[in-house]
N, C-alpha and C positions, 0 to 999 in steps of 0.2 A: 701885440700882447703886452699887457702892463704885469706888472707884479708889487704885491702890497704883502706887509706882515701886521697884523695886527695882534694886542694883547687882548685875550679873554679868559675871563674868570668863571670858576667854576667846573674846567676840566680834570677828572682825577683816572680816567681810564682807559681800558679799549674800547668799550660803548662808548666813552663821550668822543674820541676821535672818529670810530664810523660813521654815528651821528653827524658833526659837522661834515666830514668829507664825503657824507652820503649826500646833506643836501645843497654841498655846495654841487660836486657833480649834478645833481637835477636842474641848477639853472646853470647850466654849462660851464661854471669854475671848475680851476683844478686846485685842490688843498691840501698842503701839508703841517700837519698839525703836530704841535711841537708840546708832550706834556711836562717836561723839566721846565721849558722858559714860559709856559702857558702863555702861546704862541702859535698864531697859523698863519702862513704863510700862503697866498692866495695868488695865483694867475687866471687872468680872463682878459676879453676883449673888449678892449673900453667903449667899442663901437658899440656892444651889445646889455653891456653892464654896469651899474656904478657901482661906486664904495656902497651907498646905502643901502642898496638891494643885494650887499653882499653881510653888510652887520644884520641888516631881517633876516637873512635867513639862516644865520649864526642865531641869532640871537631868537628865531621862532623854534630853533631846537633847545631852549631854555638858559643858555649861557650867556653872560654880561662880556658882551666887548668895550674895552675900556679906552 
């Protein structure tokens, strides 16, 4: 298991954290989404996943990972 934090912009609520934590769950991350340091915090298995496939699917729920 690796673990990455990245910053994204544009979260202000509890919809935008389900959103991301709903679709990182669907391609088998786990998220935890941070709205003070607008920040998520990501685990997965690098065997299955990369970073980029993990900013698409942040970022196909409308939010800029920076």
């Amino acid at each position: 298991m690796q673990t990455i934090t990245l910053k994204v912009e544009g979260m202000s609520c509890n919809h935008c954290v389900n959103s991301i934590e709903g679709a990182l769950k669907e391609i088998g991350a786990s998220g935890n989404v941070s709205l003070p340091n607008k920040s998520v915090t990501i685990s997965f298995d690098e065997k299955k996943l990369n970073e980029a496939a993990i900013k698409e699917a942040i970022e196909d729920q409308g939010y800029d990972v920076v």
